[in-house]
N, C-alpha and C positions, 0 to 999 in steps of 0.2 A: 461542537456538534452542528453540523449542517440542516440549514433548513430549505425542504426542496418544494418546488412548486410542478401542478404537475404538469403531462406532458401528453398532448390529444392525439395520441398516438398509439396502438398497439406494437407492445415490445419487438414481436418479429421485423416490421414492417420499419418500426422506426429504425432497430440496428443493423436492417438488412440495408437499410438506405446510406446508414454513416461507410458500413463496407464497402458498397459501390465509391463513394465518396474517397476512400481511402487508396482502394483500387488505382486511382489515375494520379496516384503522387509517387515522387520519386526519393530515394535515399538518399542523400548527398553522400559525396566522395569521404571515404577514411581518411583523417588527416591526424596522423601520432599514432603510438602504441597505444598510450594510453585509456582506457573507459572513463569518466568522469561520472561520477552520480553526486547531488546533493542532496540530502534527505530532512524533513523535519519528523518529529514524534511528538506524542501525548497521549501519557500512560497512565492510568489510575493506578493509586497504590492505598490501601486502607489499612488501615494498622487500630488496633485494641490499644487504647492509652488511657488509664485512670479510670477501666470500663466502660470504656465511651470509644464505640468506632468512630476514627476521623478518615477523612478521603481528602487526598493530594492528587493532584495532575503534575506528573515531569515532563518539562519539553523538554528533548533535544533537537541538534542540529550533527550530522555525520554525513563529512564528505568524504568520500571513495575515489582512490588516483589507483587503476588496476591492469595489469598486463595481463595475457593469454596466461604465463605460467602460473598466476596465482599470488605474484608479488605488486609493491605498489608501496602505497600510503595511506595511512588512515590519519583525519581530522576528527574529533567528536567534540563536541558542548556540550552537557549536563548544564542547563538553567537550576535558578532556584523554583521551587512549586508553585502552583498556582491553585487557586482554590475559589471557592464559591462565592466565600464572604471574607470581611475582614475577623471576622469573628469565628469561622474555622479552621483562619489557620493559626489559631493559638495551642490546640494542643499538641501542632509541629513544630514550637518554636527551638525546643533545648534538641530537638532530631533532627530537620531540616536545614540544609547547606544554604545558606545564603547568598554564596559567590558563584561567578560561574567557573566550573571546572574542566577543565581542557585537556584532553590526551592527545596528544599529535606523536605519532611513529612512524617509521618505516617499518613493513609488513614483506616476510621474507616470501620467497616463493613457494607454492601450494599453500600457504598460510592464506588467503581468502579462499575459501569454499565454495563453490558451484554446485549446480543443479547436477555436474554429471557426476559428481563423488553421492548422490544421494536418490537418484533416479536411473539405479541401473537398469538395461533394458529399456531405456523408454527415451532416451537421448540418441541421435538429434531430435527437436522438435520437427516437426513437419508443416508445413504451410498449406495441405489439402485438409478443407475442417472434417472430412468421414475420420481420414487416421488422426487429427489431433484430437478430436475428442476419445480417441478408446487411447491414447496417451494420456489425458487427463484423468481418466477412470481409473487409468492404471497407477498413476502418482496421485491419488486418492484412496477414500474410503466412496468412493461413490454418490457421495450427497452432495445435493446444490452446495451445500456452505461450503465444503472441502473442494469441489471443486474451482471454486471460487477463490478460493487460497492458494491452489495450484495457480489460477491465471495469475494472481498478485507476485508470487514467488516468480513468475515465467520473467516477470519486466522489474521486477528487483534482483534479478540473478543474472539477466544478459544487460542491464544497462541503458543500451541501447537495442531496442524492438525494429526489426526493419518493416516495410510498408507491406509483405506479400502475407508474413507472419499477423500483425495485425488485422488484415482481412479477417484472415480464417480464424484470429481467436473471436473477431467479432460475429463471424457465421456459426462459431458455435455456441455460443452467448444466443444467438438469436433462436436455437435450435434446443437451446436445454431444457428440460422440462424443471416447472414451478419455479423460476426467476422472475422478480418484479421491477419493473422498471419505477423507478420510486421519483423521478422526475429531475426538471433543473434545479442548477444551485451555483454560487460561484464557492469559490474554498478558500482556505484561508490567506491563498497569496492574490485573491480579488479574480481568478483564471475562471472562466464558466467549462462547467461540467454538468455530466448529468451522474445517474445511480443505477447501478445495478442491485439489488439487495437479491438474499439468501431469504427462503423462510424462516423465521424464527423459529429457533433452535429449541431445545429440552430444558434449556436453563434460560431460556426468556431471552436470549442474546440475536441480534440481528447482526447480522457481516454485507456490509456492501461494497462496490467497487466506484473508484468515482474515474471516469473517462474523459477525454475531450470527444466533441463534439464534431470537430473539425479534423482532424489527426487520428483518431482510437486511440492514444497514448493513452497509458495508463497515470491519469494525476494522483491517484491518493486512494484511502480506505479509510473504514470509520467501522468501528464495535457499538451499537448500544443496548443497552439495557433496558427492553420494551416491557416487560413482564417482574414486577414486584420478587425480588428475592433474599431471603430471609439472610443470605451470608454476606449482604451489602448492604452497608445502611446509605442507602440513592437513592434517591427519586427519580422515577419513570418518566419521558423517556431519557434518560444517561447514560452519557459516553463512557465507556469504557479504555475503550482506543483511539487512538485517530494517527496516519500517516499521510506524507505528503512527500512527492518527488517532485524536487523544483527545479531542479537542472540535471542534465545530461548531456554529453558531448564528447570527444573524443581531445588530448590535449597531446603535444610534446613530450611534457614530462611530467615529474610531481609538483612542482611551484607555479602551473599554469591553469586555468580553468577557461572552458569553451566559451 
């Protein structure tokens, strides 16, 4: 879980500033078919053992090699769990994998899924933030948090985000009502970022987006658990989630990374 410091700035003002900021940068040239994404994860998982809720964090690690039609390669890691103390993770010991576990395939075409198989109507994205917000609404329920899930899915589904598109997600970010700029932080690969959060939710859960500063690219997300609840044995405030996009780029084939 990220610890952010804050930031002497009003939300509008400070993300209207990164947009301008963004505005004067350019895309580099396509170089391969390829998309390339590399991703990290951290997922809580809690389990009833011997009447006693335990809580495990799973990292993985999932790299994406992805063509237009939907084929490609998929890399994944499943780590062993990680836990709070040495002393919690013992009612995971006869459950919990030890080794790390590896899927690597080839992934046929249409077999990875996109935003357009699940956002009918509302694909292309647009780069004017008046139409990409009532696109957002529309691949929502409406609320800060979900739309906030919408921008996360926008740059875990294309990959790579070009500079006109990040503008306008960032003029709507600046524009949405009851989002909190929750301040700096660096994340876990040491990259400085700041925070977008959601207000806390109905189950005490917070969703925030974590940005660069320099770029709008989207670095990562984080879930925590701000508010005591009775179906988690946590202490407040805990992660629940946490992702991380560490690389992106375009490559030749499947055996090469940007």
């Amino acid at each position: 879980m990220l610890s952010f410091e804050q930031i002497n700035f009003g939300r509008i003002e400070f993300l209207t500033g990164i947009a301008e900021t963004v505005s004067q940068l350019h895309d580099p040239p396509a170089d391969g078919p390829y998309v390339y994404t590399r991703d990290i994860g951290l997922n809580l998982t809690t389990q009833v053992i011997a009447g006693r809720a335990a809580n495990a964090w799973y990292p993985t690690q999932t790299e994406r090699w992805r063509r237009p039609d939907g084929s490609g390669r998929l890399l994944r890691r499943n780590y062993p769990p990680e836990f709070v103390s040495a002393g919690a993770s013992r009612p995971w010991e006869s459950d919990a994998e030890h080794d790390v576990q590896v899927v690597d395939r080839r992934v046929r075409p249409g077999e990875f899924s996109t935003l357009q198989d699940v956002w009918e109507g509302v694909m292309p994205l647009s780069d004017d933030p008046d139409c990409l917000s009532r696109q957002l609404i529309s691949a929502s329920d409406g609320s800060a948090q979900d739309q906030l899930g919408a921008v996360k899915n926008i740059y875990y589904d294309q990959g790579i985000v070009g500079a006109s598109l990040r503008v306008a997600i960032l003029r709507v970010l600046a524009g949405m009502d009851g989002l909190i700029l929750t301040g700096r932080a660096s994340d876990r690969s040491g990259r400085a970022v700041f925070g977008i959060s959601a207000p806390v939710d109905s189950q005490g859960v917070q969703f925030t987006l974590l940005l660069d500063p320099v770029t709008g690219e989207l670095n990562g997300h984080q879930e925590v658990l701000v508010k005591r609840s009775g179906r988690l044995d946590l202490e407040t405030p805990g992660l629940l989630s946490y992702g991380e996009r560490q690389a992106w780029g375009r490559t030749r084939d499947t055996g090469s990374r940007p």
